[in-house]
C-alpha positions as CSV (number, residue, x, y, z in Angstrom):
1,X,-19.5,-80.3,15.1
2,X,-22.5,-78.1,15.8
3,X,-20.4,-76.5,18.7
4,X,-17.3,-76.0,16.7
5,X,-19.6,-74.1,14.1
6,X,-21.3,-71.8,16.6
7,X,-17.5,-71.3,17.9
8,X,-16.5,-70.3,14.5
9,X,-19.6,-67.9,14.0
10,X,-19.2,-66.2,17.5
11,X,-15.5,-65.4,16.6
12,X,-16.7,-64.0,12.6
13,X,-19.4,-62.1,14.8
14,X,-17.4,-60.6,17.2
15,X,-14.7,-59.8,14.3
16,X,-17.2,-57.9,12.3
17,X,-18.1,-56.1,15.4
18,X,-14.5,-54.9,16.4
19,X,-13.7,-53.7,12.8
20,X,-16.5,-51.4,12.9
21,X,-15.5,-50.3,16.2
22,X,-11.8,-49.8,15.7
23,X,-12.6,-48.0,13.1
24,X,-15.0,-45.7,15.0
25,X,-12.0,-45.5,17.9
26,X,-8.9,-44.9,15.2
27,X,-11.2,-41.5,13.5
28,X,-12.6,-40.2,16.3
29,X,-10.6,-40.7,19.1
30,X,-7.1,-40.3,17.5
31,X,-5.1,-37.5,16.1
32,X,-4.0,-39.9,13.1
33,X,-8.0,-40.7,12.6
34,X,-8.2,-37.0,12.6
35,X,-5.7,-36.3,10.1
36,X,-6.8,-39.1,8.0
37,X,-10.4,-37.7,7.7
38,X,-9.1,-34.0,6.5
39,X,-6.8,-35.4,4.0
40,X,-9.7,-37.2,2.4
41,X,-12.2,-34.5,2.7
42,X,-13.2,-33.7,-1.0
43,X,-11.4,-30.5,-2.0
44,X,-14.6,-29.6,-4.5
45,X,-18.1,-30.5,-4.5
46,X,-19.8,-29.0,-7.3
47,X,-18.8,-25.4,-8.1
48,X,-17.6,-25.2,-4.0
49,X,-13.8,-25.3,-3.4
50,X,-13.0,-26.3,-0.1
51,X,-9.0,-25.7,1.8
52,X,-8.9,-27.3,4.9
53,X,-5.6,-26.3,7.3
54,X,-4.0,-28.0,9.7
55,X,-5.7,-30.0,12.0
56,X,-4.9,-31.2,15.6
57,X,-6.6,-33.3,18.6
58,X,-9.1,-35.8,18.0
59,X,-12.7,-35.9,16.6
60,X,-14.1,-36.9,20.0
61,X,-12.0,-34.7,22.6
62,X,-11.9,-31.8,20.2
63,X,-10.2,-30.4,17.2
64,X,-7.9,-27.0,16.3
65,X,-8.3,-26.3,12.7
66,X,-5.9,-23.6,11.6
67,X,-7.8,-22.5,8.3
68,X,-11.2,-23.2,6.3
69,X,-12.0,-21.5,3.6
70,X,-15.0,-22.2,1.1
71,X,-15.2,-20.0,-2.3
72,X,-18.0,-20.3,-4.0
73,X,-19.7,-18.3,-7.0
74,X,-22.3,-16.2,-4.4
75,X,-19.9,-16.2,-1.6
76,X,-16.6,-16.5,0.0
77,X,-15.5,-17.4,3.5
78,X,-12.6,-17.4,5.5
79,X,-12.5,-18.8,8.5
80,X,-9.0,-19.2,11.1
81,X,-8.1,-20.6,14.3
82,X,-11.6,-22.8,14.9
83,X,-11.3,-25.0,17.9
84,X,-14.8,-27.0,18.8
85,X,-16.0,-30.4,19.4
86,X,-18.4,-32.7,17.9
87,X,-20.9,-35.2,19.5
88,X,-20.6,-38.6,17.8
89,X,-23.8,-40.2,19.0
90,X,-26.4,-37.4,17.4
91,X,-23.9,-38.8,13.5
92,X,-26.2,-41.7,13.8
93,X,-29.0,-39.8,12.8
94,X,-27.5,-37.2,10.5
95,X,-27.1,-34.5,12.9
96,X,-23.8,-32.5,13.4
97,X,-24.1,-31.2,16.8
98,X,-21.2,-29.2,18.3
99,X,-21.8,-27.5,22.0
100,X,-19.3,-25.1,21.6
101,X,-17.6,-23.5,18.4
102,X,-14.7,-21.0,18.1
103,X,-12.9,-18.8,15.9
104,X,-10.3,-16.3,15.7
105,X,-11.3,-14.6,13.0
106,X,-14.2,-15.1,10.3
107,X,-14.3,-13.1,6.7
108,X,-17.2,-13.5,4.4
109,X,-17.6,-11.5,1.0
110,X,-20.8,-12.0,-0.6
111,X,-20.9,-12.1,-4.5
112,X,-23.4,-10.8,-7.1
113,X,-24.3,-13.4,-8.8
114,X,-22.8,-14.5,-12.3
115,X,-24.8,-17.1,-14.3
116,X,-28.7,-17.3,-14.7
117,X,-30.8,-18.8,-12.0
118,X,-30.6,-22.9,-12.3
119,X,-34.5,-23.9,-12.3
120,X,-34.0,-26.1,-8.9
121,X,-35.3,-26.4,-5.5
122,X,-32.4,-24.1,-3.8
123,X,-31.2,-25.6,-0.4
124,X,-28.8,-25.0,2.2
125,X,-27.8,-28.8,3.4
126,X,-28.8,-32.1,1.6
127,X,-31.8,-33.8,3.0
128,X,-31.9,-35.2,6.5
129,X,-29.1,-33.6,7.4
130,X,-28.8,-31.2,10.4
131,X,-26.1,-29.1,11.6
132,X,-26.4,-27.9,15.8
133,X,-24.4,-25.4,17.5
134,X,-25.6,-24.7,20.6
135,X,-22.8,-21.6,21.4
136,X,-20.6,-20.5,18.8
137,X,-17.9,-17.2,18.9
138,X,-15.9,-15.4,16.9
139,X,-13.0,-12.6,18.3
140,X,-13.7,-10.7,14.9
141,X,-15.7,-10.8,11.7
142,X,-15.9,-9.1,8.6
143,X,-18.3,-8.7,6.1
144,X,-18.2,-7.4,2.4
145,X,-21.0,-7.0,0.7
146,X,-22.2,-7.3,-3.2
147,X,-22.0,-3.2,-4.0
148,X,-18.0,-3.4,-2.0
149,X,-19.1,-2.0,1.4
150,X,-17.2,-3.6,4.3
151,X,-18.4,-4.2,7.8
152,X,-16.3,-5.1,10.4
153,X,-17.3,-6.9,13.5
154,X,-16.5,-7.9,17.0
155,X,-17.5,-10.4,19.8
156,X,-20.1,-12.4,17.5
157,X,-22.0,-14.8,19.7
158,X,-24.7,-16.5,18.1
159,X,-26.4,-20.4,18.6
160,X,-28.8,-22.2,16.6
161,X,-29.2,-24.9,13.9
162,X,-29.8,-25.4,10.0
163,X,-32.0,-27.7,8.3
164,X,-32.3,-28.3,4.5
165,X,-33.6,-25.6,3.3
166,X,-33.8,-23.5,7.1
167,X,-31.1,-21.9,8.8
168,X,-32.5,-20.4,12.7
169,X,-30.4,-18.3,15.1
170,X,-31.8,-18.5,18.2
171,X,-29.6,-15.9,19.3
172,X,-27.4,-13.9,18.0
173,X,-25.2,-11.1,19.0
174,X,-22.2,-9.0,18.0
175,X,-20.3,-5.3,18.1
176,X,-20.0,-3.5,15.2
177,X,-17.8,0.1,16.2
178,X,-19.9,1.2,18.8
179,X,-23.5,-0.4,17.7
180,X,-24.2,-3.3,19.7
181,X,-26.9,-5.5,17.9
182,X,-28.6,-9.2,19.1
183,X,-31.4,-10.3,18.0
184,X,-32.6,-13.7,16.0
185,X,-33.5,-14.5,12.7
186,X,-34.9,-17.8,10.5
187,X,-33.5,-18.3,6.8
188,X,-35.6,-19.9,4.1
189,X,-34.2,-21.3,0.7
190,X,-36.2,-20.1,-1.5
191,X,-35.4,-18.1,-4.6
192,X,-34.9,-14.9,-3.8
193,X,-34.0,-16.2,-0.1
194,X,-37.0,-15.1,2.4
195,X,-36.1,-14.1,5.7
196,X,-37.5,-13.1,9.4
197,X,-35.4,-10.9,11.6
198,X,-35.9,-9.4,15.5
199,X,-33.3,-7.5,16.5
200,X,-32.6,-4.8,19.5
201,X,-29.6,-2.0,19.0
202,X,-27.8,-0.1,20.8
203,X,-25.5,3.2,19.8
204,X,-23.5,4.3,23.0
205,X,-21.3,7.2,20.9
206,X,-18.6,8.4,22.9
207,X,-20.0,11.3,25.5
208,X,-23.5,11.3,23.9
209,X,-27.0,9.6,24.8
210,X,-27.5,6.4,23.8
211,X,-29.5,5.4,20.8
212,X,-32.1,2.1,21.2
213,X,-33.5,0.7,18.2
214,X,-36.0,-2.4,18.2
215,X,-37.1,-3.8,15.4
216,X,-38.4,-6.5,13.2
217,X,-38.3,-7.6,9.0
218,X,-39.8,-9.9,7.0
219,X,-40.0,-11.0,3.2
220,X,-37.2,-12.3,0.9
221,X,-34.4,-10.6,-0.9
222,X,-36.5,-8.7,-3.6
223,X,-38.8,-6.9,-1.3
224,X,-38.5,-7.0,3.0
225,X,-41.3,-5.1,5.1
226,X,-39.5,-3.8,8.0
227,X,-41.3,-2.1,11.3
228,X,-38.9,-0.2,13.7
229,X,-39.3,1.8,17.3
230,X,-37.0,4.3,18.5
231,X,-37.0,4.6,22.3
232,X,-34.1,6.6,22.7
233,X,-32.6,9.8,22.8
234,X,-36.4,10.2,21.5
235,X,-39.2,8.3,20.7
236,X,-40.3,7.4,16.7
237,X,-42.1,4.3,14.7
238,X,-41.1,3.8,11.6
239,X,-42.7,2.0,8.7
240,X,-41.0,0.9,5.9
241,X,-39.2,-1.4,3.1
242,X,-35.9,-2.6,2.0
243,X,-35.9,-3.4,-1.5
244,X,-33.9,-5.4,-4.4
245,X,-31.5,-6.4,-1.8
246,X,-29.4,-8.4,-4.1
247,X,-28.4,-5.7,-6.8
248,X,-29.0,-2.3,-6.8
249,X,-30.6,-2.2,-3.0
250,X,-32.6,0.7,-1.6
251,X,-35.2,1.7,1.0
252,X,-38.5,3.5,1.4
253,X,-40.1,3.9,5.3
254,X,-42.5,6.4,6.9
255,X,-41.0,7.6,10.6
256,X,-43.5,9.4,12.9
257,X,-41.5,11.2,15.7
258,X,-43.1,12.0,19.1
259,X,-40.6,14.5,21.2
260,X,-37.6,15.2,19.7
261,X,-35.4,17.4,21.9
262,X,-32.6,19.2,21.3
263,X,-31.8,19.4,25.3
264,X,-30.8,16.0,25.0
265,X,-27.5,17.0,23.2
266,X,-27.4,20.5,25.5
267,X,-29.2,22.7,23.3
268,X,-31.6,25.1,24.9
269,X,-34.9,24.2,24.8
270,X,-36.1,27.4,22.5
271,X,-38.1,25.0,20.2
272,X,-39.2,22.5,22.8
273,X,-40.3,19.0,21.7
274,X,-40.3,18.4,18.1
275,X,-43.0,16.2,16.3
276,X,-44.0,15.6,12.7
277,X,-44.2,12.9,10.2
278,X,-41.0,12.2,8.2
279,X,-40.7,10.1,4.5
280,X,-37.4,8.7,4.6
281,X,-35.6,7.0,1.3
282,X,-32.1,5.8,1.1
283,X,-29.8,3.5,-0.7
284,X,-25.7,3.4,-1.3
285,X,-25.3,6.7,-1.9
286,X,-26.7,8.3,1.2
287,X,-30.9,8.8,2.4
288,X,-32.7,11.4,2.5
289,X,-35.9,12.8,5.0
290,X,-38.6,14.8,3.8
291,X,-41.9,16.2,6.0
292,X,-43.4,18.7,7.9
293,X,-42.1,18.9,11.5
294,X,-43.6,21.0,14.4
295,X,-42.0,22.7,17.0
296,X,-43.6,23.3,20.2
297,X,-41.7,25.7,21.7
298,X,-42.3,28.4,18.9
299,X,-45.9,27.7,18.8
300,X,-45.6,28.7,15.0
301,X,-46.9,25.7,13.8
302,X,-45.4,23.5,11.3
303,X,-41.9,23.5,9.4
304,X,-41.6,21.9,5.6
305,X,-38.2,19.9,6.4
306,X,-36.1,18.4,3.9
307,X,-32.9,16.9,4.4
308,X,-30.2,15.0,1.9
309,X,-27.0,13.5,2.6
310,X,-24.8,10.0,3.5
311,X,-23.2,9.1,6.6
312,X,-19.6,7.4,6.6
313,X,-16.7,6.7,9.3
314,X,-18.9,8.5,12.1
315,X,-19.4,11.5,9.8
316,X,-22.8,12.9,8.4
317,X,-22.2,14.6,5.5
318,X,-25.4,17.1,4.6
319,X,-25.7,17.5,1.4
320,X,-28.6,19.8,1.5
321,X,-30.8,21.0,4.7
322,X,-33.8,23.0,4.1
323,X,-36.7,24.3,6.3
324,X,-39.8,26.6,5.3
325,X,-42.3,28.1,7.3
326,X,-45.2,27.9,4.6
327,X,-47.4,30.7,6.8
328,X,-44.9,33.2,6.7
329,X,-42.5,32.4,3.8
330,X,-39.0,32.1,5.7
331,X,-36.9,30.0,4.2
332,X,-33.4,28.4,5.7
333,X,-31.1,26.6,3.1
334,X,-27.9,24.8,4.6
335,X,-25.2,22.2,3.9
336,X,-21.9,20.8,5.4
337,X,-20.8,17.9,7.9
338,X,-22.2,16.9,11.7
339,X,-19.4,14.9,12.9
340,X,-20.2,11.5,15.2
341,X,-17.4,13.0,18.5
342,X,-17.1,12.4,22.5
343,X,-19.6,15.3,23.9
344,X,-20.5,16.4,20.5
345,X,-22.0,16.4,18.1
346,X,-19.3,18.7,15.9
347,X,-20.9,20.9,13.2
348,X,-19.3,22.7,10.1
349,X,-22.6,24.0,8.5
350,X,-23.0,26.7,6.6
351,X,-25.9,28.6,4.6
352,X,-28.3,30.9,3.9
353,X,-32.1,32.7,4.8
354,X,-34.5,34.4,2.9
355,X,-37.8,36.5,4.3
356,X,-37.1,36.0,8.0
357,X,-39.3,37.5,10.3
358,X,-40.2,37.8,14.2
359,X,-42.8,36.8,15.3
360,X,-42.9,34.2,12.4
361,X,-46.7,34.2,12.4
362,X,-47.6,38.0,12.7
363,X,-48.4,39.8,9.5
364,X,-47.2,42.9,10.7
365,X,-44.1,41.7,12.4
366,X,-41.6,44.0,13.8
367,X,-38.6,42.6,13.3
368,X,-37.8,41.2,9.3
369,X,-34.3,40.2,7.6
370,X,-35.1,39.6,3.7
371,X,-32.0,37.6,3.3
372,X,-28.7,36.3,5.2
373,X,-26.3,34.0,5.7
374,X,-24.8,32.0,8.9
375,X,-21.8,29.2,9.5
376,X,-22.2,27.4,12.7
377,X,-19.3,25.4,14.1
378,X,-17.2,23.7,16.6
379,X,-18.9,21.7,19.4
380,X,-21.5,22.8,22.2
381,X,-21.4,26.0,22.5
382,X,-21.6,26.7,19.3
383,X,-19.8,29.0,17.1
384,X,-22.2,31.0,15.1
385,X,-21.7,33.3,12.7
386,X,-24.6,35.0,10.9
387,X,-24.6,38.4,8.9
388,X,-27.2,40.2,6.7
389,X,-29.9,42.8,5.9
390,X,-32.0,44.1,9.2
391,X,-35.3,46.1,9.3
392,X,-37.4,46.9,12.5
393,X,-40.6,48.2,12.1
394,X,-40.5,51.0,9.8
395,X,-36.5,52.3,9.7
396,X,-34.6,51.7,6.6
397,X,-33.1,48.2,6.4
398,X,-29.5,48.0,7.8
399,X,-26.6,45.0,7.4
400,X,-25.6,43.3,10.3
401,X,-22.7,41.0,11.6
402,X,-22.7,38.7,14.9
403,X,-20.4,36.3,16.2
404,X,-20.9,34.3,19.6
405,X,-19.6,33.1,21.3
406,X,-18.1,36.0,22.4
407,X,-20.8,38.2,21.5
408,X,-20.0,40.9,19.1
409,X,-22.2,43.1,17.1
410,X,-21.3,45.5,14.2
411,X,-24.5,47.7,13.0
């Protein structure tokens, strides 16, 4: 009898063992399992929505998901074509682990926010839970932000992991028109978010030098302290803030340039290396640099510099350019675009001088032009055109014309 029962106990035993495990075997290693988990995903938790596409392979070999898209009151995300697998040992402690993830194509739109602020610990994933990806890619992203502006990305490489109220990219990577940026970056939930960034980047503008950023920020949405180097075409540190990054976002910095050189974009080198100390402001509508800036090569000491305008679709548009020699009074005003070209930059500038003289720091110069105006164009050469009034030493002031290249005079 006592055998019969152990008999009978082994056999219950061993039953409630294989359910488990067919179970395990029909979801993760079956394309039916597969299907049956996506159809019973919930379609909303909370204020989330969630659209799952169609699904095929298996849980444990890995899967192709056509579509997944999550819209949500801050944010919305699109994501298509994601094929990736996931570990099922690291589920039995709460952890999503995936070595490799991949997507076509990813589209995120970030929201301003609607209703108040809910008085609750914010939080990216519920507790114990972890999410892994130790190399994830996407062909092309895109980004929109809260004021409308669109970004749109290629070649995103990124890994890393997020905790419940942490997100870390270890690395991260990705092309945006010709900046190439990496770098990596830890997310706090907190409220406003905080956030600490390293990042390296790279301009490589079509038959012009390279620009090399490196940088770092930290703080939360409200208020970020950001410290940046410059190491090429020239060398500057800048100091600075990005502020109210959720609404009506701006910045403030202080840049200190060593040797800026306009033989780098095949100028002459007439003013030599350029250094000074620059305060720099900016925000949607375009930035703005303001300082005195000295160049060597005159040996005239410094220039006031002021300079106002917005770049968009590889195009600087200069709003206003202004520079004033306090010692002697000359003054050059100027506006119009610097286009972003192959062996360029391309300028169509335009504006006028007041109480010009040569040499700029002798009293009793020989050469003075009270007032004029110039139009520069075209690519390197330039096309410059400058007319105005001309006295030398003590003859009557005369008007002027010149245009070069060619060279052409009319006194």
């Amino acid at each position: 009898m006592r055998r019969r029962l152990l008999i009978i106990f082994g056999l219950f035993a061993l039953l409630a063992l294989a359910v488990p495990v067919a179970a395990l075997y029909y979801l993760a290693f079956t394309e039916s399992g597969l299907a049956f988990i996506v159809d019973h995903v919930p379609r909303q938790i909370g204020s989330m929505k969630l659209h799952l596409g169609s699904a095929r392979g298996t849980l444990a070999r890995g899967i192709t998901l056509g579509r997944l898209e999550i819209d949500q009151e801050r944010v919305h995300i699109i994501a298509e074509n994601i094929s990736g697998r996931i570990a099922l040992a690291p589920l039995l402690w709460q952890t999503i682990y995936t070595p490799d993830l991949r997507a076509e194509r990813v589209f995120v739109q970030v929201r301003r926010r609607v209703r108040p602020i809910q008085k609750r610990t914010p939080r990216f994933l519920p507790p114990g839970l972890i999410v892994r990806v130790d190399r994830a890619r996407v062909e092309a992203a895109t980004l929109v932000t809260t004021n409308g502006r669109r970004f749109d990305g290629t070649d995103v490489q990124t890994s890393g992991f997020a905790r419940h109220r942490t997100i870390r990219f270890l690395e991260a990577a990705f092309q945006l028109n010709t900046l190439r940026i990496s770098g990596n970056a830890t997310l706090h939930a907190d409220d406003p978010m905080r956030l600490e960034i390293e990042s390296r980047v790279v301009i490589e503008p079509g038959g012009q030098p390279a620009w090399v950023f490196a940088g770092s920020a930290k703080g939360d949405l409200n208020a970020v302290d950001v410290s940046a180097q410059i190491t090429a075409p020239f060398r500057a540190d800048i100091e600075g803030r990005a502020l109210d990054l959720t609404r009506g976002w701006h910045w403030e910095a202080t840049s200190q340039v060593h040797d800026f050189d306009l033989r780098t974009w095949g100028g002459n080198g007439a003013l030599g290396r350029i250094s000074g100390k620059l305060e720099l402001r900016g925000d949607a509508k375009g930035f703005s640099a303001q300082g005195p800036l000295t160049p060597a090569g005159l040996g005239v000491g410094a220039f006031d510099t002021y300079f106002e305008g917005a770049y968009a679709e590889r195009v600087v548009n200069a709003r206003r350019i202004e520079l004033l020699h306090p010692h002697s009074g000359a003054n050059v005003t100027g506006s119009g675009t610097i286009g972003i070209v192959p062996n360029g930059p391309e300028l169509d500038l335009s504006g006028t001088w007041r109480n010009f003289r040569w040499p700029l720091d002798a009293e009793s110069a020989p050469v003075r032009s009270d007032q004029g105006e110039f139009e520069m164009r075209g690519v390197w050469p330039y096309e410059l055109r400058s007319g105005g009034s001309l006295s030398v030493r003590d003859l009557q002031p005369i008007g002027f014309e010149t245009v070069s290249p060619p060279a052409r005079t009319h006194l």
